[in-house]
C-alpha positions, 0 to 999 in steps of 0.5 A: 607420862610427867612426874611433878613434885611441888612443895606447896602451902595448901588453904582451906575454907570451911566452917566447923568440920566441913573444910575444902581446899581451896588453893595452893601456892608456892610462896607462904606470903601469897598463901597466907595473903589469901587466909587473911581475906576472909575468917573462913580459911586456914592455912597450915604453916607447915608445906607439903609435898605434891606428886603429880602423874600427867599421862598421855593417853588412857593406855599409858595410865594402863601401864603404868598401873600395871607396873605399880602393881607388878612392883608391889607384888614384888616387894610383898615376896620379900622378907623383912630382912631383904628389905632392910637390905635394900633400904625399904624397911 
């Protein structure tokens, strides 16, 4: 599995309510670049932050989410003060 975290500009298209994304990009300039092609897209100023999860196969998926879900049962046994403990709360 490979694990990417991006900070990216993300633009959207959209008229009223109904808004898509339709890039991102690393660089403000490029993103703000494409905004200024057409009214329809807005861009937040502000850039965020992207995790992405690549697997392998389907059963490297599998075991993963077994994982998360042995850790959130996990942490669900622990008290509030255990986790302040641990940096959680």
């Amino acid at each position: 599995m490979k694990h990417i975290e991006v900070e990216c500009y993300e633009v959207y298209e959209g008229y009223d309510r109904n808004y898509h994304l339709k890039a991102r990009f690393t660089n403000f300039a490029d993103a703000f670049r494409l905004k200024q092609t057409s009214a329809y897209y807005s861009l937040d100023p502000n850039p965020k932050k992207i995790s992405i999860s690549l697997y392998e196969s389907y059963e490297e998926y599998e075991e993963a989410k077994s994982e998360s879900i042995q850790r959130k049962k996990a942490l669900e046994k622990l008290t509030y003060e255990e986790k302040k403990l641990l940096g959680l709360a």
